[in-house]
N, CA, C and O of each residue as an XYZ file, in Angstrom:
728
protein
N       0.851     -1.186      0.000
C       0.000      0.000      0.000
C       0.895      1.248      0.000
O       1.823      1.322      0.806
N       0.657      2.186     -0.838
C       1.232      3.517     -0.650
C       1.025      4.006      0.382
O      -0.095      3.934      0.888
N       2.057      4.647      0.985
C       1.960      5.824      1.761
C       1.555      7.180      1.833
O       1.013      7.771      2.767
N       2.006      7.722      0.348
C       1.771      9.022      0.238
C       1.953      9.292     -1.125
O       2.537      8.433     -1.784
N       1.522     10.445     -1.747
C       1.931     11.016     -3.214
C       3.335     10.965     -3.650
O       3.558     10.766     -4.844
N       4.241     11.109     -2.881
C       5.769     10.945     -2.967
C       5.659      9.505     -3.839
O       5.999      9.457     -5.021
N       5.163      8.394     -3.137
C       5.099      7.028     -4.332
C       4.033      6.874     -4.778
O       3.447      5.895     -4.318
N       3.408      7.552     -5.645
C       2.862      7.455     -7.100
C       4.396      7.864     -8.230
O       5.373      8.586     -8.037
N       4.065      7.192     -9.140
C       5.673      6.877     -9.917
C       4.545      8.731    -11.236
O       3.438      9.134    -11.595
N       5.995      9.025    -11.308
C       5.693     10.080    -12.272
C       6.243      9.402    -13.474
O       6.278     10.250    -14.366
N       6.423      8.940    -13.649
C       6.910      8.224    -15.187
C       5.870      6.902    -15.785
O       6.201      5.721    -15.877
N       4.660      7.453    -16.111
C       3.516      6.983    -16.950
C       3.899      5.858    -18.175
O       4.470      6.437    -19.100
N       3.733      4.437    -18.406
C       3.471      3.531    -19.134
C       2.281      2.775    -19.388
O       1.376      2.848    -18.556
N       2.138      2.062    -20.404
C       0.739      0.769    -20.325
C       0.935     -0.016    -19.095
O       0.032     -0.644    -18.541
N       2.127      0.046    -18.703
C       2.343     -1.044    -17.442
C       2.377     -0.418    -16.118
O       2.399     -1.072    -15.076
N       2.381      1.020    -16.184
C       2.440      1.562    -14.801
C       1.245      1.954    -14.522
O       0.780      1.756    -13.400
N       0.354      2.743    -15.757
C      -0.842      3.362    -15.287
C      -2.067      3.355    -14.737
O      -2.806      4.240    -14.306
N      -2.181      1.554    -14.886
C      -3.340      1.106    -14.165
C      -3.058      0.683    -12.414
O      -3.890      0.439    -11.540
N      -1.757      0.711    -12.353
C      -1.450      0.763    -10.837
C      -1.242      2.614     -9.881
O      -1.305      3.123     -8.762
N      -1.057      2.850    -10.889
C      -0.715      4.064    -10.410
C      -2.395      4.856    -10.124
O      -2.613      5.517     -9.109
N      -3.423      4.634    -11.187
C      -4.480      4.996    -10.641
C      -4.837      4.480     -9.621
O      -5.022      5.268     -8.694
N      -5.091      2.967     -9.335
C      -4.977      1.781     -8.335
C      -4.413      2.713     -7.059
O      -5.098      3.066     -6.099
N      -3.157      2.991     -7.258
C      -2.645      3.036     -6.047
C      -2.997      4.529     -5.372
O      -3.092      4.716     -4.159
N      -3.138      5.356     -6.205
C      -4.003      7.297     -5.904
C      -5.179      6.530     -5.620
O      -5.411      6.979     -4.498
N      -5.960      5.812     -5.803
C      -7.433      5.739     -5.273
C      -7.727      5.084     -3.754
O      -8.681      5.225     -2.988
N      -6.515      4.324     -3.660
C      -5.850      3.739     -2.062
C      -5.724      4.535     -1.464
O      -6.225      4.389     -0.349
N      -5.007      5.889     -1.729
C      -4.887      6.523     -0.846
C      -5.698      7.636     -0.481
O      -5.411      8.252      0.545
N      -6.903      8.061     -1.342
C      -7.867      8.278     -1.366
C      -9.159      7.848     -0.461
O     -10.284      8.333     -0.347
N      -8.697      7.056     -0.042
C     -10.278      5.646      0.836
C      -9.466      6.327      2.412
O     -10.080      6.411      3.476
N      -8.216      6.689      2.253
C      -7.678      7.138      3.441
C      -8.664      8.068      4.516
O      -9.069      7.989      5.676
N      -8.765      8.943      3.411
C      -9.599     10.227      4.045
C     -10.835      9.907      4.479
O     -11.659      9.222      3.873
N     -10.987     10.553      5.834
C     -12.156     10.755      6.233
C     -13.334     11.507      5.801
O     -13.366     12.686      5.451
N     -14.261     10.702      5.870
C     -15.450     11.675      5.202
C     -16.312     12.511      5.797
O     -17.135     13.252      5.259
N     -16.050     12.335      7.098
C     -16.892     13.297      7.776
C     -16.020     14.525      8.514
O     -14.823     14.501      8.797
N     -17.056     15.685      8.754
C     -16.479     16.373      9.377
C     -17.589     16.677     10.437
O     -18.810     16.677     10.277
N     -16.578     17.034     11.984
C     -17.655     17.179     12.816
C     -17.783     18.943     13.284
O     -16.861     19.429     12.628
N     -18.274     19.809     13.864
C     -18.646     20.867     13.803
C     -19.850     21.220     14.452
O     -20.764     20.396     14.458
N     -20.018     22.506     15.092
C     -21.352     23.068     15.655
C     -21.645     23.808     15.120
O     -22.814     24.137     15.322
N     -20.982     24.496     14.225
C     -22.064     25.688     13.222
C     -21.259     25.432     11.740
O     -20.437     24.696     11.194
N     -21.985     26.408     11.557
C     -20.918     26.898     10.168
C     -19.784     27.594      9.595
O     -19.346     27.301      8.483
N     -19.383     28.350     10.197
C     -18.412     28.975     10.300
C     -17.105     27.893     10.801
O     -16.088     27.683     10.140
N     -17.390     27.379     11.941
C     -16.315     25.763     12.390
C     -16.006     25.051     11.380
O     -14.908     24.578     11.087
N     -17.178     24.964     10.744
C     -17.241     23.744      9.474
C     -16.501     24.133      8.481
O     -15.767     23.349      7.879
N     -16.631     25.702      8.121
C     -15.682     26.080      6.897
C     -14.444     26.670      7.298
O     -13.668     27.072      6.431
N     -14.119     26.786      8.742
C     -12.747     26.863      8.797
C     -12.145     25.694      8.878
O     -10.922     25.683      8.734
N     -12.706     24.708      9.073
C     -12.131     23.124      9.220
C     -11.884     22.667      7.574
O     -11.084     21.760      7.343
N     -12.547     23.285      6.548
C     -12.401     23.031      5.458
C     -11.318     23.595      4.578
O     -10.881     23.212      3.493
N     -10.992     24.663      5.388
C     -10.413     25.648      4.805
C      -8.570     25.667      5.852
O      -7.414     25.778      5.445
N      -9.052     25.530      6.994
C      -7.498     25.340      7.660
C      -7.124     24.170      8.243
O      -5.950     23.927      8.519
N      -8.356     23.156      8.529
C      -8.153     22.251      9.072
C      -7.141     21.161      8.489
O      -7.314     20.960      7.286
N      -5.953     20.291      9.181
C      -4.729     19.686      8.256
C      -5.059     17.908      8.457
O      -5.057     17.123      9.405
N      -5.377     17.821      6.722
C      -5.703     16.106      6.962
C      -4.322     15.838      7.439
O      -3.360     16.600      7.344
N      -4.364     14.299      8.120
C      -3.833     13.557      8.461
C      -3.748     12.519      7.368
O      -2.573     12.358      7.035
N      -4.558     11.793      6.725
C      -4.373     10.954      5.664
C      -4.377     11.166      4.251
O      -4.325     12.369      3.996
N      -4.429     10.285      3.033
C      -4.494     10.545      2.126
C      -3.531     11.076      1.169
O      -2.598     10.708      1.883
N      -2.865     11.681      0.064
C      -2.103     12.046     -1.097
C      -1.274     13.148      0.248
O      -0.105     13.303      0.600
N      -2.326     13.613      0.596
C      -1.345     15.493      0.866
C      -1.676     15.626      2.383
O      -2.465     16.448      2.850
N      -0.957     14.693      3.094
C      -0.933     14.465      4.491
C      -0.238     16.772      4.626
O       0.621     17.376      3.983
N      -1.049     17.165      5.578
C      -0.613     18.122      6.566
C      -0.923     19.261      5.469
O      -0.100     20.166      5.324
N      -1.698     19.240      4.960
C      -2.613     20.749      3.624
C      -4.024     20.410      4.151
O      -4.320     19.278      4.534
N      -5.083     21.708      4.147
C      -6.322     21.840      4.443
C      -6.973     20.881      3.238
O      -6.381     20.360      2.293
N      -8.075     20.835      3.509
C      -9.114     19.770      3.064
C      -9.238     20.275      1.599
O      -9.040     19.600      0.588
N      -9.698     21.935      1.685
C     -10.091     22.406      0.188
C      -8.789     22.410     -0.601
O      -8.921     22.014     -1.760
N      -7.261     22.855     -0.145
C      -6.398     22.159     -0.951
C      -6.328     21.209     -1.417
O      -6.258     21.101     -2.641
N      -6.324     20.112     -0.537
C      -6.169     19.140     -1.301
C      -7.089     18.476     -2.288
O      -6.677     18.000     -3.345
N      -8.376     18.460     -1.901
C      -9.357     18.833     -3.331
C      -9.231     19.066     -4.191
O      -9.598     18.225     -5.012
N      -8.578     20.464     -4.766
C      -8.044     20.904     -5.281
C      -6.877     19.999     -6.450
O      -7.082     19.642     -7.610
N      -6.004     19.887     -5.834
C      -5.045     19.501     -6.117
C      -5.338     17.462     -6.667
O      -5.000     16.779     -7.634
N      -5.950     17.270     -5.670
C      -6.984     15.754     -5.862
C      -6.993     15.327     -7.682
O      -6.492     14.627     -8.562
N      -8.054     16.445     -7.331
C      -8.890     16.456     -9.153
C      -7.979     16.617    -10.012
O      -7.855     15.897    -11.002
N      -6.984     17.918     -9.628
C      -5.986     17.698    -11.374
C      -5.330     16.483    -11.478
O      -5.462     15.906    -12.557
N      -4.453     15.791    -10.368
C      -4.299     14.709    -10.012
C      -5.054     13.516    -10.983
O      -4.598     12.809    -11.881
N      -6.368     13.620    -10.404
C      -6.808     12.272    -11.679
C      -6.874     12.492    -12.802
O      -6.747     11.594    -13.635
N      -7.194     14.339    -13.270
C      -7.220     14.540    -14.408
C      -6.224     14.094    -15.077
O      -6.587     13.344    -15.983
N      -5.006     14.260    -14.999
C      -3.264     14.086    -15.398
C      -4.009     12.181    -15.552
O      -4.351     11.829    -16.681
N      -4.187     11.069    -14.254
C      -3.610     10.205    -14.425
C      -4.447      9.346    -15.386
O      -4.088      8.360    -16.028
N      -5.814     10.034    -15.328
C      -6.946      9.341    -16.651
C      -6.923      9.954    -17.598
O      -7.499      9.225    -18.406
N      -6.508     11.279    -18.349
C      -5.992     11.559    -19.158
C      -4.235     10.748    -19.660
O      -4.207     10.286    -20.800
N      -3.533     10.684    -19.206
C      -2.839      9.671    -19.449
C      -2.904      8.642    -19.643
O      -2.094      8.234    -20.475
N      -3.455      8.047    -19.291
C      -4.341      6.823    -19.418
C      -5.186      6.843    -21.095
O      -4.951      6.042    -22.000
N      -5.913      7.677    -21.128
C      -6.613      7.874    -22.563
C      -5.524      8.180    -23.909
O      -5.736      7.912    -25.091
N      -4.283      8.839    -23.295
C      -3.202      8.895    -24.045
C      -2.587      7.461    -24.560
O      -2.536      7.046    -25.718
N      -2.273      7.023    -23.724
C      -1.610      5.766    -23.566
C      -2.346      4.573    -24.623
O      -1.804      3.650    -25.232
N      -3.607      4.936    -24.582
C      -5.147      3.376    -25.430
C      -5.095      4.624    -26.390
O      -6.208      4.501    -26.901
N      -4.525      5.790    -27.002
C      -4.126      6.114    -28.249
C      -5.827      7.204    -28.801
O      -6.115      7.759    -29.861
N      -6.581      7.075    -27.446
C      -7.798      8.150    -27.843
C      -7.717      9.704    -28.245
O      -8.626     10.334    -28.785
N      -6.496     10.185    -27.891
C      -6.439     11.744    -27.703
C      -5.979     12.099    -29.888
O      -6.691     12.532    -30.795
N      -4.465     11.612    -29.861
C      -3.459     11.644    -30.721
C      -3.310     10.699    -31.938
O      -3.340      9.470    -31.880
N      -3.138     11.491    -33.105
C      -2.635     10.846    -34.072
C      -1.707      9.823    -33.717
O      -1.968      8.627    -33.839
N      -0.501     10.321    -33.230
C       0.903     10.055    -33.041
C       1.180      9.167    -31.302
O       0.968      9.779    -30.255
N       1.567      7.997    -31.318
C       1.754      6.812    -30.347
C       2.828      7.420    -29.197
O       3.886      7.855    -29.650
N       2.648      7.470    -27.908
C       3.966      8.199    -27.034
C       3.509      7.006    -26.106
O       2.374      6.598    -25.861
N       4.846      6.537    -25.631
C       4.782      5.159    -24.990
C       5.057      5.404    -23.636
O       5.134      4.494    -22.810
N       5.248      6.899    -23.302
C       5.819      7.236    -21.771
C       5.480      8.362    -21.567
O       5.423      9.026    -22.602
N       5.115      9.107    -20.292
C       4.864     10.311    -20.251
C       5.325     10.771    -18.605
O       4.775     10.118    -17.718
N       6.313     11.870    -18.172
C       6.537     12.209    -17.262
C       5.675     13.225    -16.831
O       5.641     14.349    -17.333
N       4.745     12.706    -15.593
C       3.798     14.001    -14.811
C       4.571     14.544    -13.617
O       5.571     14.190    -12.993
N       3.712     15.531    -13.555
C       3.707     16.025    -11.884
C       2.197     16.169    -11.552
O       1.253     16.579    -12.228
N       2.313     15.558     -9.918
C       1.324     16.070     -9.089
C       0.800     17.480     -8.477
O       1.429     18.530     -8.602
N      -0.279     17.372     -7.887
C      -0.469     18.547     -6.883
C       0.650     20.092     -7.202
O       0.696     20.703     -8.270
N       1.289     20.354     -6.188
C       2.042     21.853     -7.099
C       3.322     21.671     -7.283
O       4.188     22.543     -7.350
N       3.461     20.369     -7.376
C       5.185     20.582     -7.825
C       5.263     21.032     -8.702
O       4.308     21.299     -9.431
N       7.043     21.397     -9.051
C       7.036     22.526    -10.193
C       8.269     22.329    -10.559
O       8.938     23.318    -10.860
N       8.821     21.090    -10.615
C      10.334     20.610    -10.944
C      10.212     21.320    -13.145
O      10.747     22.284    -13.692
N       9.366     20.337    -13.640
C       9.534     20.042    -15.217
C       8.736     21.648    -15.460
O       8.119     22.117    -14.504
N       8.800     22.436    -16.796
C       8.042     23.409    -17.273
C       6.869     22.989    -17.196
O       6.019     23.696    -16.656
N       6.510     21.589    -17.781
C       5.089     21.187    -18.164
C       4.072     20.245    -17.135
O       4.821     19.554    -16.444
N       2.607     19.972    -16.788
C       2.367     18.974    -16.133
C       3.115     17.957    -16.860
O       4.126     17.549    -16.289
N       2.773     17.351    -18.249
C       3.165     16.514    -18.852
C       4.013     16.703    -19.558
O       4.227     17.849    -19.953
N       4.646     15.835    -19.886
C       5.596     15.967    -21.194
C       6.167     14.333    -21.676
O       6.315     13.351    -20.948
N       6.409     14.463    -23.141
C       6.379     13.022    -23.164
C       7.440     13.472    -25.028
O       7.494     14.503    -25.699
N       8.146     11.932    -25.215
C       8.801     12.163    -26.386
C       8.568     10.855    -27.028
O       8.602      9.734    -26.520
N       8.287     11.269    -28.428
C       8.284      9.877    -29.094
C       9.147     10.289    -30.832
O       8.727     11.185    -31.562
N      10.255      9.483    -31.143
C      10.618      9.230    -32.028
C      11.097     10.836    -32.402
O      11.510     11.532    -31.474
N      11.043     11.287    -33.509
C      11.161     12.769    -33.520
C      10.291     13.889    -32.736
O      10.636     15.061    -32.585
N       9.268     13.382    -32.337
C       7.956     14.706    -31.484
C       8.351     14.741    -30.099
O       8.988     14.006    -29.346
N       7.786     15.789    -30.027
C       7.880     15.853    -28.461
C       6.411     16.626    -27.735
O       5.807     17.497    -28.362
N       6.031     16.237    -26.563
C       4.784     16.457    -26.602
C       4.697     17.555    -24.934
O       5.372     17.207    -23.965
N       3.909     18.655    -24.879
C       4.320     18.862    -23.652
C       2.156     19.314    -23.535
O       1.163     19.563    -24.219
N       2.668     19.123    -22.082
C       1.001     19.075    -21.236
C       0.475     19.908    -20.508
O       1.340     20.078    -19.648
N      -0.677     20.792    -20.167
C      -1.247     21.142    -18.778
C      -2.872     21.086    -18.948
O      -3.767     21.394    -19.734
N      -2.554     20.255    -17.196
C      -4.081     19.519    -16.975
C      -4.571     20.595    -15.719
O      -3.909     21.181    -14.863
N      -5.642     20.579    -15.936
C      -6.532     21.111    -14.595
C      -7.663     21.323    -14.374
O      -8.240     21.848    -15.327
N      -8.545     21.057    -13.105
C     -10.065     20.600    -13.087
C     -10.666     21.709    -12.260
O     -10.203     22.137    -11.202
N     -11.863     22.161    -12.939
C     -12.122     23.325    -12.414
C     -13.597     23.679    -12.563
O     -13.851     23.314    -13.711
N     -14.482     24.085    -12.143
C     -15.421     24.506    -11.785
C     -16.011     24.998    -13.433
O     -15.257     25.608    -14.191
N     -17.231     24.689    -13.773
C     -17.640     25.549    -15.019
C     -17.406     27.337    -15.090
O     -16.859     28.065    -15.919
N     -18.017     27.561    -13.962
C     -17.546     28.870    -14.182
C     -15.977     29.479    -13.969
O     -15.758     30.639    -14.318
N     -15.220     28.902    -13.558
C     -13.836     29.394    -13.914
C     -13.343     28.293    -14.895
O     -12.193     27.858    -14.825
N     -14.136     27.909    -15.698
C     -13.393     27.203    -17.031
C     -12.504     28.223    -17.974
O     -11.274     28.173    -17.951
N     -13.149     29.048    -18.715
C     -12.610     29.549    -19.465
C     -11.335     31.075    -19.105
O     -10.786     31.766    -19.964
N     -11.208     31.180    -17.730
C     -10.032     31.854    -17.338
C      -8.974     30.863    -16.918
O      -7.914     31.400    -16.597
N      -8.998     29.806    -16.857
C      -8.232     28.945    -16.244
C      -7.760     28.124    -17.533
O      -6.645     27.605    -17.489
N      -8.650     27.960    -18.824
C      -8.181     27.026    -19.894
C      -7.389     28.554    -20.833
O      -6.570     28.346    -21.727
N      -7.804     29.984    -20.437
C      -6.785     31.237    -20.865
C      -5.497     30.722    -20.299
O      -4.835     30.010    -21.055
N      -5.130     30.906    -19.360
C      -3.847     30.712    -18.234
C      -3.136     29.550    -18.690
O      -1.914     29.499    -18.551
N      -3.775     28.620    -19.217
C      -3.059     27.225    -19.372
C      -2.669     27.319    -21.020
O      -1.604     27.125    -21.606
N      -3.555     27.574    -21.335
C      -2.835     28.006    -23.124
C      -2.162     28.838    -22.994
O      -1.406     28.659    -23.949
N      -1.639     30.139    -22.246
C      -0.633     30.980    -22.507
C       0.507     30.050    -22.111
O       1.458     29.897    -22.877
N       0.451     29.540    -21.153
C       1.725     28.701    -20.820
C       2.412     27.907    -21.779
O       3.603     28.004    -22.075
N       1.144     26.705    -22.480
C       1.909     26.256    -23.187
C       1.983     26.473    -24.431
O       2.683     25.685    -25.065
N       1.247     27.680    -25.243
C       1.831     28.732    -26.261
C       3.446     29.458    -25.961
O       4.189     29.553    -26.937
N       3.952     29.965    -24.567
C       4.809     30.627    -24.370
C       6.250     29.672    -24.347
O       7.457     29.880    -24.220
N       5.436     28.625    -24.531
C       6.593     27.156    -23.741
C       8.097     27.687    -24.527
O       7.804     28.127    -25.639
N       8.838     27.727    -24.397
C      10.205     27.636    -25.213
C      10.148     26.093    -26.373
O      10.548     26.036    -27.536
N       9.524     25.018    -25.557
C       9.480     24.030    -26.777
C       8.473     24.106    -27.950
O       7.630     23.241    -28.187
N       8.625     25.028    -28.522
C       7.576     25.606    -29.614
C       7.173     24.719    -30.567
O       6.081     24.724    -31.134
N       8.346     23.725    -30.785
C       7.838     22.639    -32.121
C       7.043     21.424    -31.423
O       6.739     20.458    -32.123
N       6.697     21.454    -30.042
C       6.179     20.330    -29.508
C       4.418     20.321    -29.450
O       3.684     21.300    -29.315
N       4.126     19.229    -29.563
C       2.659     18.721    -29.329
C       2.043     19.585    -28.118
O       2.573     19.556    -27.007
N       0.846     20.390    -28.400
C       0.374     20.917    -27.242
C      -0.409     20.496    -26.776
O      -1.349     20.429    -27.568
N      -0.725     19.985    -25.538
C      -1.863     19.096    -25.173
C      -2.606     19.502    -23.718
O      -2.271     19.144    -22.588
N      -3.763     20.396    -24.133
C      -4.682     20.442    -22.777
C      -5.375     19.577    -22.226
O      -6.123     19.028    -23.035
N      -5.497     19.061    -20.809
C      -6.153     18.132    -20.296
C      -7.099     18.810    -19.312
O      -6.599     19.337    -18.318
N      -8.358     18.845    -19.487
C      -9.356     19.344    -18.395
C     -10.360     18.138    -17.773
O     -10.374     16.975    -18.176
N     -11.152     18.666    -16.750
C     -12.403     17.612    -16.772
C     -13.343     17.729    -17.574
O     -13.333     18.795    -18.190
N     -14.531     16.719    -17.910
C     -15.394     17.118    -18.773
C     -16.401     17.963    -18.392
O     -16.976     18.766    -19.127
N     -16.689     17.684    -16.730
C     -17.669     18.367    -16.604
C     -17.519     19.711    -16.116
O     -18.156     20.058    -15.122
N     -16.804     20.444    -16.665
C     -16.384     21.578    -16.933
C     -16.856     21.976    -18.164
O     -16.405     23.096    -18.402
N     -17.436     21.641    -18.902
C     -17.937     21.669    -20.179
C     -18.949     20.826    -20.793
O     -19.330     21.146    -21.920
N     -19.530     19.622    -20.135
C     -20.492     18.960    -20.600
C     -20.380     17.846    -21.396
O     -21.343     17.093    -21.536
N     -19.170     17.617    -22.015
C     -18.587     16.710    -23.031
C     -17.232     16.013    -22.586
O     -16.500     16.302    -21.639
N     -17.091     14.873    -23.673
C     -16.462     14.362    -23.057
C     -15.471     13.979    -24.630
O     -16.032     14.067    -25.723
N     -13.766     13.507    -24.501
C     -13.104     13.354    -25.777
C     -12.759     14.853    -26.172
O     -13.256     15.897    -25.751
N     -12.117     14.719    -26.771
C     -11.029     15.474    -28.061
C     -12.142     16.274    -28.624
O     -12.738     15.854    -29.617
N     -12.617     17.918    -27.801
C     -12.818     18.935    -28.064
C     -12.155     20.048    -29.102
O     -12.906     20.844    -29.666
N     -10.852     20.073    -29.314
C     -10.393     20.709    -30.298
C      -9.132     20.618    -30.780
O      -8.171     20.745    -30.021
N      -8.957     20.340    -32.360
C      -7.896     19.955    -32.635
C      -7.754     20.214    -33.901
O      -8.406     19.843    -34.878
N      -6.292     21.293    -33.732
C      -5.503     21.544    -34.485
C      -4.008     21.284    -35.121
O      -2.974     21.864    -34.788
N      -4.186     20.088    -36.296
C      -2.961     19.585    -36.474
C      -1.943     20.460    -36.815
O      -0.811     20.267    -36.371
N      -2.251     21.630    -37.725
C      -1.370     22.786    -38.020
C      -0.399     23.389    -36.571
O       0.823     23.430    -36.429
N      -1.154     23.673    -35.933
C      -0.324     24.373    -34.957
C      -0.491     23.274    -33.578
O      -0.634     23.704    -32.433
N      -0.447     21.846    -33.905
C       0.026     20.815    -33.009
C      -0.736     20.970    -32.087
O      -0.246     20.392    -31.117
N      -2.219     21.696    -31.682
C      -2.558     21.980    -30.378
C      -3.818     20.834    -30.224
O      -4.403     20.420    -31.225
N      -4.256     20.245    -28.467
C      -5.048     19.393    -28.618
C      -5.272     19.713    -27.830
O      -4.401     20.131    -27.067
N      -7.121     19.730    -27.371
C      -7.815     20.151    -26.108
C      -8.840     19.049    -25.962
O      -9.606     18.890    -26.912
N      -8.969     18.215    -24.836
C      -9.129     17.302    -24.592
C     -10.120     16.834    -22.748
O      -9.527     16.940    -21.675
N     -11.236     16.481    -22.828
C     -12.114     16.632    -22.015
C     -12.165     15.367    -21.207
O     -12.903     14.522    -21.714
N     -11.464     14.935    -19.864
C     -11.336     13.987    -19.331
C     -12.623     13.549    -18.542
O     -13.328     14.193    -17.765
N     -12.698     12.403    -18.932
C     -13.951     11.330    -17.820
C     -12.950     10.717    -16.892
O     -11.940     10.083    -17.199
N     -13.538     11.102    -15.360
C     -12.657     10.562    -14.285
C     -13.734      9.449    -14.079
O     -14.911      9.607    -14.402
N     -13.184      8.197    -13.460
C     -14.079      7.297    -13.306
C     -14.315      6.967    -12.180
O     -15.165      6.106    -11.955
């Protein structure tokens, strides 16, 4: 059993990815589901400062890690849909993520196959901050320095209602892409 987000493997294969969801959803069952409280105000500071003990992001408030949760699966079932070849023309047999806010690589994703190179940002977000948040994520990876690489947005669907390969432009390599978490 995992311990913590530290071992979920960031280096994505056909052979890693069904454990690696496996093993984020283990640590997921961690968390407690209740919260206890006498009003409301208790309740949303407990949501807001209170520090889980279990789960991905041991010692961050509840709504962080939420937060951070969702892009989390977004990245690892979007990878996943990468991987069974749904998103892309073009086959990438590996893909290096990051979790929650690390900030080691430029990209969430990034991945290389043969001459291409593919770079990523995933993130799950509320309908109404969809379209300032899918702004923010295309400037990034418009601004990327790897300019000749595959651009690939990963959101949730229900951020939009749909689900699959929302928009795609082979000319300028860009792919926007609507994840079903399961």
């Amino acid at each position: 059993m995992q311990t913590n987000i530290i071992e979920i493997p960031r280096i994505l294969n056909k052979e890693s990815i069904d454990d690696a969801i496996n093993d984020y959803r283990q640590l997921l069952k961690e968390i407690p589901l209740e919260i206890q409280s006498n009003d409301i105000l208790a309740f949303l500071m407990e949501l807001k400062r209170g520090k889980l003990e279990k789960g991905p992001y041991i010692g961050i408030s509840i709504f962080e890690a939420a937060n951070r949760i969702m892009t989390d699966l977004t990245i690892l079932y979007g990878v996943k849909d990468l991987l069974n070849n749904k998103i892309l023309p073009i086959e990438f047999l590996e893909f290096e993520v990051e979790y929650g806010n690390e900030n080691k690589n430029e990209h969430d994703i990034i991945s290389y196959s043969k001459n291409q190179e593919l770079i990523g940002e995933a993130f799950n977000v509320s309908k109404s901050f969809f379209y300032s948040k899918k702004s923010t994520a295309l400037r990034k990876l418009k601004g990327s320095s790897r300019n000749n690489a595959i651009k690939l947005l990963l959101f949730n669907d229900d951020a939009v209602n749909k689900k699959g390969l929302l928009f795609k432009d082979e000319v300028n390599k860009e792919y926007h892409y609507a994840v079903e978490i399961k």
